[in-house]
C-alpha positions in Angstrom: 21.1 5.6 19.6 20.0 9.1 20.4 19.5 11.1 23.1 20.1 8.4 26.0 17.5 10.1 28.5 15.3 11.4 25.2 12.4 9.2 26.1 12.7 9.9 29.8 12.6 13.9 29.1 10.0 13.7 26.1 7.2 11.4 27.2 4.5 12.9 24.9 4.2 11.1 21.5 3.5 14.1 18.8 2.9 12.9 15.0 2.6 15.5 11.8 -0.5 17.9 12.6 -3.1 17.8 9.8 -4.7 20.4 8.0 -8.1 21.3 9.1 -11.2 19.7 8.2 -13.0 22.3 6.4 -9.9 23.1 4.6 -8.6 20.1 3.8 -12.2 18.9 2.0 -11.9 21.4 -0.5 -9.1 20.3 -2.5 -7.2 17.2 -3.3 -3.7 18.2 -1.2 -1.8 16.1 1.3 -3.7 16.1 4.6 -0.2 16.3 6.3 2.0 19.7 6.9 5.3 19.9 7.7 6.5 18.9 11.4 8.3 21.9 13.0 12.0 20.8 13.2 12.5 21.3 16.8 9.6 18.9 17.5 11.0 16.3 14.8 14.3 16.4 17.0 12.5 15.7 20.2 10.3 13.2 18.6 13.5 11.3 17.3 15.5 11.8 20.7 13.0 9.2 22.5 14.6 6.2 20.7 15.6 4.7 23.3 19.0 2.6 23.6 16.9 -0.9 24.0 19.9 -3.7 23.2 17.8 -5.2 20.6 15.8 -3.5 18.7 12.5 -4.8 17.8 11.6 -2.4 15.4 13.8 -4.5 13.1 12.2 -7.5 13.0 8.5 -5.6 12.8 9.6 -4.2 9.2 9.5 -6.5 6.5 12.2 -4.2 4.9 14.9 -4.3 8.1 14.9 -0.6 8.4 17.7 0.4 10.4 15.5 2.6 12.6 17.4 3.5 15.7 20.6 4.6 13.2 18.6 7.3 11.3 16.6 8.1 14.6 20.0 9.7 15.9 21.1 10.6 12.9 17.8 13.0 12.9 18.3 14.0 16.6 22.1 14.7 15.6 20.5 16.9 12.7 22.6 14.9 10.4 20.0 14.4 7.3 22.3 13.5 4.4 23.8 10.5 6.8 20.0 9.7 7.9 19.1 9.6 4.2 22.1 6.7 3.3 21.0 5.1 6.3 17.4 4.7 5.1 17.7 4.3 1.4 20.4 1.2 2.5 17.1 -0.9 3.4 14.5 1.3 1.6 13.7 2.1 -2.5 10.9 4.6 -1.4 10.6 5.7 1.8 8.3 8.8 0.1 6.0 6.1 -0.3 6.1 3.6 3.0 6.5 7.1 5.1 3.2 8.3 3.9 1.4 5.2 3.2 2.7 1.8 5.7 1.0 1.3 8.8 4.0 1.5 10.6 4.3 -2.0 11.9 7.5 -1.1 13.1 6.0 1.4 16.0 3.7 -1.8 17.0 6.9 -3.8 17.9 9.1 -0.1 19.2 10.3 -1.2 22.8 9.4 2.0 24.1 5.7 1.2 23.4 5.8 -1.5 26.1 5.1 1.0 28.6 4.9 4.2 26.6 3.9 5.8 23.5 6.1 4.5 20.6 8.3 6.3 18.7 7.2 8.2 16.1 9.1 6.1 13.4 6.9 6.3 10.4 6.9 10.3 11.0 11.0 10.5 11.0 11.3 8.8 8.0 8.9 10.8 6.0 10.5 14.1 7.0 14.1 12.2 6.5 13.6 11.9 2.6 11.3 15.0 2.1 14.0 16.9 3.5 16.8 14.8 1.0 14.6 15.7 -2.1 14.4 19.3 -0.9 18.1 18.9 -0.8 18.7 17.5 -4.1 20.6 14.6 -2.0 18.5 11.9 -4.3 20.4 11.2 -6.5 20.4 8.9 -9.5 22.9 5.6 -8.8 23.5 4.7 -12.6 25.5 1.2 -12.8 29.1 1.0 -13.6 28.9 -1.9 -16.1 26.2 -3.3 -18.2 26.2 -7.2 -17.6 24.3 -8.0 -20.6 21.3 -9.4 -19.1 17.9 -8.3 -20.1 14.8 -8.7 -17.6 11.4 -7.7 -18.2 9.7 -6.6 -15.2 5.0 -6.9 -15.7 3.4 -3.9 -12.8 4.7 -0.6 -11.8 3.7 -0.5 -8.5 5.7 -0.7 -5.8 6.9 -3.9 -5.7 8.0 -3.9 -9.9 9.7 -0.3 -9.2 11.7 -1.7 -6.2 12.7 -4.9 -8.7 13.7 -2.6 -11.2 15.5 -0.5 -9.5 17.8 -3.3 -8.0 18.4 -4.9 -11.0 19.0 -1.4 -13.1 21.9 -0.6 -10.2 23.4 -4.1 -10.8 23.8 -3.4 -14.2 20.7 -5.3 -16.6 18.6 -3.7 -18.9 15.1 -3.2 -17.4 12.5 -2.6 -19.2 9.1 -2.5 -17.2 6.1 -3.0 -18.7 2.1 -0.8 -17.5 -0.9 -1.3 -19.0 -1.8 2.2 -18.1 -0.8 5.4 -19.6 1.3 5.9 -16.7 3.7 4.3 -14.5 2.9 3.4 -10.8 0.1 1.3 -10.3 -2.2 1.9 -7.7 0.5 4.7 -6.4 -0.6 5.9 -9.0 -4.5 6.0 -9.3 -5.4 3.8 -6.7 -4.1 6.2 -3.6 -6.0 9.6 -3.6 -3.5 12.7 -3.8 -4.8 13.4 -0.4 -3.3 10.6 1.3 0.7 10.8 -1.2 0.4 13.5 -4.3 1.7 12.2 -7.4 4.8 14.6 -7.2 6.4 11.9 -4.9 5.7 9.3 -7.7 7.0 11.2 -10.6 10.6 12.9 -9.1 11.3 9.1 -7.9 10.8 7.8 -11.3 12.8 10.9 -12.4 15.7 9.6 -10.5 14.9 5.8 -11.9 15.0 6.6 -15.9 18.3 8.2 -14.7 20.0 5.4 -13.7 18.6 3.7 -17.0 15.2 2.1 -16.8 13.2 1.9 -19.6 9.1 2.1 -19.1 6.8 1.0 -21.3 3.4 2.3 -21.1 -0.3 1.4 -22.5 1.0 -2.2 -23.3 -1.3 -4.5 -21.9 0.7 -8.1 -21.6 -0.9 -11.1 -22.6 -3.0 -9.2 -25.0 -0.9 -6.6 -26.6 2.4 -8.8 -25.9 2.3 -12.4 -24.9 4.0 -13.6 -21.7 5.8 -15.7 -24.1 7.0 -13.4 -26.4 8.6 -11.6 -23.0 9.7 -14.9 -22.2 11.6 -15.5 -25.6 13.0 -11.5 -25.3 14.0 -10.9 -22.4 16.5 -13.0 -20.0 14.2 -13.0 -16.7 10.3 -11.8 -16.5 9.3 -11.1 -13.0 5.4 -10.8 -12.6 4.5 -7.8 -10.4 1.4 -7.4 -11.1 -0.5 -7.1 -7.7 -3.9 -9.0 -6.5 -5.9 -6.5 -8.5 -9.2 -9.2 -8.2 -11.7 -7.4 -6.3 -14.0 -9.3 -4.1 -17.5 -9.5 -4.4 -20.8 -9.5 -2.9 -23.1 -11.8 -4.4 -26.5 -11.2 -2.6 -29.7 -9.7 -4.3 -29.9 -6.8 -6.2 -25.9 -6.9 -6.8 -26.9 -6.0 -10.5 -28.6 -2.8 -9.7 -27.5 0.3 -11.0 -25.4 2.2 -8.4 -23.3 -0.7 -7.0 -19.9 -0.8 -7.5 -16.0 -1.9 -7.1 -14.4 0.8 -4.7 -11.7 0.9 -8.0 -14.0 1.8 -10.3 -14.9 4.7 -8.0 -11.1 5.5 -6.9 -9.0 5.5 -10.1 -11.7 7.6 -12.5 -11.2 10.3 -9.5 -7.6 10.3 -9.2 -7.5 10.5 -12.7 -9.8 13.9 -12.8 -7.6 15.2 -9.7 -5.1 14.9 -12.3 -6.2 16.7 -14.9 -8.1 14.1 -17.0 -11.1 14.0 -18.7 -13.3 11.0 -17.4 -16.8 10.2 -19.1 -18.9 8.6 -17.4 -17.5 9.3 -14.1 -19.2 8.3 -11.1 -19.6 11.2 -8.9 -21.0 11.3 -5.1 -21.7 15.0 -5.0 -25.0 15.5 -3.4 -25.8 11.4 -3.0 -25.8 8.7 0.0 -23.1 6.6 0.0 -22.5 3.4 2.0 -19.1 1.7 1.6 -19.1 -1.7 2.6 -15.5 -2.4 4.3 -13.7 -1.3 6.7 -10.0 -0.9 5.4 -7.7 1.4 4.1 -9.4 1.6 0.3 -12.8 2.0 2.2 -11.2 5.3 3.9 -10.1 5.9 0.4 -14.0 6.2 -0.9 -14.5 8.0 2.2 -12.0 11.0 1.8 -13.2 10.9 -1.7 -16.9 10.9 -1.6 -16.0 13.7 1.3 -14.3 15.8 -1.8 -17.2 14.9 -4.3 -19.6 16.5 -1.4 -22.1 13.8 -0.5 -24.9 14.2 1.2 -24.2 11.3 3.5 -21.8 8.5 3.7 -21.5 5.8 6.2 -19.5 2.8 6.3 -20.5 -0.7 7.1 -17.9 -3.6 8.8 -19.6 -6.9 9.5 -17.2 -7.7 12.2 -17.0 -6.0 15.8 -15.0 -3.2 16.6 -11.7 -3.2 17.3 -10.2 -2.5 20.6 -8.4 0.8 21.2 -5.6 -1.2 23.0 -3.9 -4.9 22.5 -5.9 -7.2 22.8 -4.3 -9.9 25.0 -4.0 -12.7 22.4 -2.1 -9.8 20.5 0.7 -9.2 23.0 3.8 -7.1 21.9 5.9 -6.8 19.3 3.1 -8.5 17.3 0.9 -6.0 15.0 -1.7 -5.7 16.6 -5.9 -4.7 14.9 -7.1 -1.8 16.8 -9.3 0.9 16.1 -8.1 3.6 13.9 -9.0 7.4 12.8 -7.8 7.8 9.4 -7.7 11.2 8.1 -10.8 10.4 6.0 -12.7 9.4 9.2 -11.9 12.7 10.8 -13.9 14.6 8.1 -17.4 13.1 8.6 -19.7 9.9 7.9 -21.2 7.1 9.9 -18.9 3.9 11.4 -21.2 0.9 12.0 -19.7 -2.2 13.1 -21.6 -6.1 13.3 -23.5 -4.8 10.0 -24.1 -7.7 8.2 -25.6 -6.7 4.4 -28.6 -8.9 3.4 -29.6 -7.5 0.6 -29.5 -4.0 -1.8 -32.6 -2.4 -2.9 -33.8 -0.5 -5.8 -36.3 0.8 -8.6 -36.4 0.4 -12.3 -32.8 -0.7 -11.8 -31.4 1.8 -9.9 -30.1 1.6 -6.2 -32.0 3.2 -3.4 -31.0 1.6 -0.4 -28.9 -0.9 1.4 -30.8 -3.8 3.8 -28.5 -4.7 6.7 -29.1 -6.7 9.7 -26.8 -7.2 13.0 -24.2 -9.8 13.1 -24.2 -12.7 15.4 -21.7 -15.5 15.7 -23.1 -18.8 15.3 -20.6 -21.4 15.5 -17.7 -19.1 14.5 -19.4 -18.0 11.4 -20.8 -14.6 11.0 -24.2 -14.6 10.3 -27.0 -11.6 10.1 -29.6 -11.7 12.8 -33.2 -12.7 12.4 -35.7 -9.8 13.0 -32.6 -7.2 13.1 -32.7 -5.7 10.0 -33.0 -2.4 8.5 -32.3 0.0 5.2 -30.4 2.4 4.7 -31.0 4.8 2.3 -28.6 4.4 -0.6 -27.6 6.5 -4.2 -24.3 4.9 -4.3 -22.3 1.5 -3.1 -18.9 0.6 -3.5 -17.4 -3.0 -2.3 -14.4 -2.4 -0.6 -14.2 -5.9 0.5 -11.0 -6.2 -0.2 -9.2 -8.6 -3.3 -9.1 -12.2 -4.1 -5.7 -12.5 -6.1 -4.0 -12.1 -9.3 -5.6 -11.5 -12.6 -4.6 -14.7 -15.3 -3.8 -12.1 -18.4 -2.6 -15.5 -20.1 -0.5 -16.0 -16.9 -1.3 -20.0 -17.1 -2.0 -20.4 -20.7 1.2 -18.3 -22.2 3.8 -19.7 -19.7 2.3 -22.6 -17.8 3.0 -20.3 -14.8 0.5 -22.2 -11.7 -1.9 -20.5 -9.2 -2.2 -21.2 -5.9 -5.4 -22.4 -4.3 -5.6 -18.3 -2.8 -5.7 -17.1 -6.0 -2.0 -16.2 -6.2 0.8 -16.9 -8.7 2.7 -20.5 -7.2 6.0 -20.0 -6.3 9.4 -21.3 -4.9 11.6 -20.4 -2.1 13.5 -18.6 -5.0 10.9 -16.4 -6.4 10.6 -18.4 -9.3 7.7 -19.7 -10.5 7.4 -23.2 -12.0 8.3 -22.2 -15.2 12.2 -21.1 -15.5 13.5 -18.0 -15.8 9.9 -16.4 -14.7 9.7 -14.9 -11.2 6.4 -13.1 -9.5 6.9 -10.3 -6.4 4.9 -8.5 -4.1 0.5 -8.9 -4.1 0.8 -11.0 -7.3 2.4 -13.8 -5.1 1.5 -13.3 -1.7 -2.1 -11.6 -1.4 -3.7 -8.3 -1.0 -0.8 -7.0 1.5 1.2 -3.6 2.6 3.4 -1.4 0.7 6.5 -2.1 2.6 6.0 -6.1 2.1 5.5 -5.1 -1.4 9.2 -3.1 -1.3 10.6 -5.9 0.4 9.2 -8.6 -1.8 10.6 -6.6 -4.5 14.2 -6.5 -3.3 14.2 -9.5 -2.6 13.2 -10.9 -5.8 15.5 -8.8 -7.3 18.0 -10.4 -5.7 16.9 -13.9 -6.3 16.9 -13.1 -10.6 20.3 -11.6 -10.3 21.9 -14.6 -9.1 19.9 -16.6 -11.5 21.2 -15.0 -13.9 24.9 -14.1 -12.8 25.3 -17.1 -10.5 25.9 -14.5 -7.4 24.8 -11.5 -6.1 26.1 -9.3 -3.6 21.9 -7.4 -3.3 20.1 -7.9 -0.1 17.5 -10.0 0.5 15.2 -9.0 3.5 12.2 -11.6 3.1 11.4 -14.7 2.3 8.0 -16.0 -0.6 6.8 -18.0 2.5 7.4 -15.1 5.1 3.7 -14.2 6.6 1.4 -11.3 4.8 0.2 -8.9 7.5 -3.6 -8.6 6.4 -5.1 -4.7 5.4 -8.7 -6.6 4.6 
């Protein structure tokens, strides 16, 4: 533990100050600076000496939170590092990205502000990389085995990763022309810059795996052929199947997948040039959704320098405390502030969208009415509705599953009835030797689940192919998804 009275002495909860607005909207930067150190060591001091601590069991990954906590307050950062990179592949990436389910479920949030655990771990490995304390962990011995590992995001870089330290050949396999999935292009630089994606995968060809990028399997390469190749092939390809919105005027010029607005921009923030690239400088935007990739089109559109932008949510409001059907430790749905929120636009909750209007083709406005519940279904409200004036749409309703790519066809590998690849308690699909992780296999999700899925996988091919092994396995396939919708 920490500082044993720390939580009695510190009663103020203080998380990472953010740049100003004006600022901040004029470039593409982090949102977040640096935490002054003495504050950091307070913060950490009010982990509180509970008995059991429940911020275990509210991170999928196990994080062994209250060690590094007192580690930080002890001002020990290379111990705090080992501590968290024990549990953790990439705390750069959950620190700045995860929810924090773990500070729903802190003890000291029963009566008091919780712990500011997702804001210690960030600073833990910023400081290890400032350090040069990450190091590359090469294996000792080769075993032999070959695995093939489909999606670079987070949960086929925390596969790899395992399996490379055991001692396989990885290769991992990315349709784009760069590894890391949507760390990559589908998470604006304002929310993680891509220098946190690229010293990590620094550290992974290191320790010896091999990325191949631009290959598109089941087109370029058949699953097969991976299958005949390689020993294991573990699926990571996400739920990359947006959902849509098939009401009238859905063809009109101007509507769009939140993706095809996200990825284009990251990939001009990176120095690309885009044709064709839809832009929301001087336009109204709605964004229908109100998740994290909506807050995403937000903080972009923001940067672009709409004219407007307001975000539709069909359902009510959250509450800004627990509800009481959502008691502690559970995670609970309450009303956030994302950065992006803090910089402008329009929230309107129990919008229900009826229909989206337009000219010659092209968008002009959104028609939205209020929600009512009619035996538990969400329906809009006769005589309520209303347009809003529209340049721009983009359906951030969230995604349905896992694209086939000659999934079923190349490999007889099943889908579930949620659209997501069929597997065992193993990790293994019905087809030997092939194994899915993370989104692919359990549904539009968070990072961390993602990280933990991929551990755990990892673990579950290296016995299949070694008939032991001594990596960890946090989760369970049939664990439950905490939904980001």
């Amino acid at each position: 533990m920490a500082d044993p009275r720390g939580f009695l002495k510190v009663r103020q909860r203080e998380t990472q100050p953010r740049r100003p607005v004006p600022v901040r909207i004029m470039d593409w930067k982090e949102v977040y600076e640096a935490q002054d150190k003495g504050v950091l060591k307070s913060q950490a001091g009010r982990c509180m000496d509970c008995g059991v601590p429940f911020c275990h069991q509210g991170c999928p990954l196990g994080n062994l939170i209250p060690e590094w906590n007192d580690l930080t307050w002890r001002g020990k950062g290379e111990d705090a590092i080992e501590r968290l990179h024990a549990t953790n592949n990439f705390p750069e990436f959950t620190g700045r990205l995860c929810p924090a389910p773990c500070e729903a479920s802190c003890v000291l949030g029963i009566n008091q502000p919780a712990v500011t655990i997702k804001q210690v771990e960030v600073s833990i490995i910023d400081e290890a990389f400032d350090n040069d304390w990450v190091q590359p962990l090469p294996p000792m011995r080769l075993t032999g085995k070959t695995v093939a590992v489909v999606g670079s995001g987070p949960a086929g870089l925390a596969v790899a990763q395992q399996l490379t330290r055991v001692g396989h050949t990885v290769a991992v396999y990315e349709r784009d022309d760069k590894i890391g999935g949507l760390l990559r292009y589908g998470i604006p630089d304002f929310k993680m810059e891509k220098e946190q994606v690229d010293r990590r995968l620094e550290q992974m060809k290191a320790e010896g795996t091999r990325f191949r990028t631009g290959v598109a399997v089941g087109t370029d390469v058949t699953w097969e052929q991976l299958r005949r190749r390689y020993d294991a092939v573990v699926i990571a390809t996400g739920a990359t199947v947006p959902r849509d919105l098939p009401i009238p005027g859905r063809g009109l010029e101007g509507v769009h997948y939140a993706m095809d607005y996200l990825v284009p921009a990251n990939r001009v923030v990176a120095g690309e040039t885009v044709e064709n690239q839809i832009n929301a400088k001087g336009k109204h935007v709605v964004i229908l959704g109100g998740g994290d990739t909506g807050a995403d089109c937000l903080g972009t559109a923001h940067r672009h320098g709409a004219s407007s932008v307001t975000t539709l949510a069909i359902g009510k409001q959250p509450p800004l405390e627990r509800a009481a059907n959502q008691p502690w430790p559970t995670f609970p749905t309450l009303f956030e502030v994302a950065s992006a929120h803090e910089e402008g636009g329009e929230r309107t909750y129990l919008a229900s969208t009826v229909e989206f209007v337009g000219e010659n083709g092209k968008l002009t406005g959104v028609k939205v009415a209020e929600t009512e519940f009619v035996d538990g279904k969400r329906l809009p409200k006769a005589g309520t509705e209303r347009i809003i004036p529209a340049d721009l749409v983009f359906l951030s309703l969230g995604f349905t599953g896992a694209e086939s790519a000659g999934i079923t066809e190349q490999v007889s590998a099943e889908f579930d009835r949620r659209g997501n690849v069929a597997r065992d308690g193993y990790y293994m699909t019905n087809t030997e030797g092939v194994f899915v992780a993370g989104d692919a296999g359990r549904g539009q999700s968070l990072i961390v689940w993602a990280i933990a899925e991929g551990r755990a996988c990892a673990a579950a091919v290296d016995k299949f192919l070694m008939g032991s092994t001594i990596l960890p396995a946090p989760v369970a396939p049939t664990d439950r998804a905490i939904s980001v919708l």
